[in-house]
N, C-alpha and C positions, 0 to 999 in steps of 0.2 A: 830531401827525403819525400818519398812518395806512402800516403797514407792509400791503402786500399780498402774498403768495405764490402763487405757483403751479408746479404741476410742470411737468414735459417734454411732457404732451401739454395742456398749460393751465387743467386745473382745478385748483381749490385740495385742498389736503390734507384738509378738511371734506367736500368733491364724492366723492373719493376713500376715505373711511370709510365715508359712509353707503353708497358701492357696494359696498364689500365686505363691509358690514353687509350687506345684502338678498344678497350671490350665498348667504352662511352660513344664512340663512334661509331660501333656498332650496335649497339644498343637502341640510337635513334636513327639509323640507318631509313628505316620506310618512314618517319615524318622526315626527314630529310628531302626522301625522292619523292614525298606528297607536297613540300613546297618548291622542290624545283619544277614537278609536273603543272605545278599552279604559273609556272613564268615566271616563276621568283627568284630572282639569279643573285642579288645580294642580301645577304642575311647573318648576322652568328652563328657560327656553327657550335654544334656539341661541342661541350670542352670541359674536361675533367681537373681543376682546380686546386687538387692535391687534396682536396675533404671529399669533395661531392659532384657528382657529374651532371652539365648544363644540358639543358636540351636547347637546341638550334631555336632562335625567336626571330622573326620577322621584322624590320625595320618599324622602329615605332611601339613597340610592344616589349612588354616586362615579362621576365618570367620570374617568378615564384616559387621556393622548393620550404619543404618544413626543416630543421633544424636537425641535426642529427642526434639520437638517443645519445651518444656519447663521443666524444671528440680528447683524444690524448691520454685516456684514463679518466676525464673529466665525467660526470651524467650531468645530462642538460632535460630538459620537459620532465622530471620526473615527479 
């Protein structure tokens, strides 16, 4: 038996990843092409994580994001 889901506006939750996977790649799209224009041809890319979208880091370097106000119904920083 095949279990199908879908959300409130009727795509699956699959439909729904890859979108917010490409808005996060788009999103850092020009520091993207400011560290390829620098010669920087391997790097992390943006990558949306399933909570929070990464922005692309340079070999050697941390990136750092704040927490998010609420996570699952949870509140966090409040």
């Amino acid at each position: 038996m095949e279990v199908k889901t879908t959300n409130h506006n009727g795509s699956s939750p699959m439909d729904d990843v890859v979108a917010v996977k490409l808005l996060c790649e788009g999103l850092y799209k020009e520091l993207i092409d400011n560290i390829t224009r620098q010669g920087i041809s391997t790097f992390c890319p943006a990558i949306y994580d399933g909570v929070m979208c990464w922005p692309p880091a340079i070999p050697n370097s941390t990136v750092y994001l704040p927490c998010p106000a609420s996570f699952n119904g949870a509140t966090y920083n409040a």
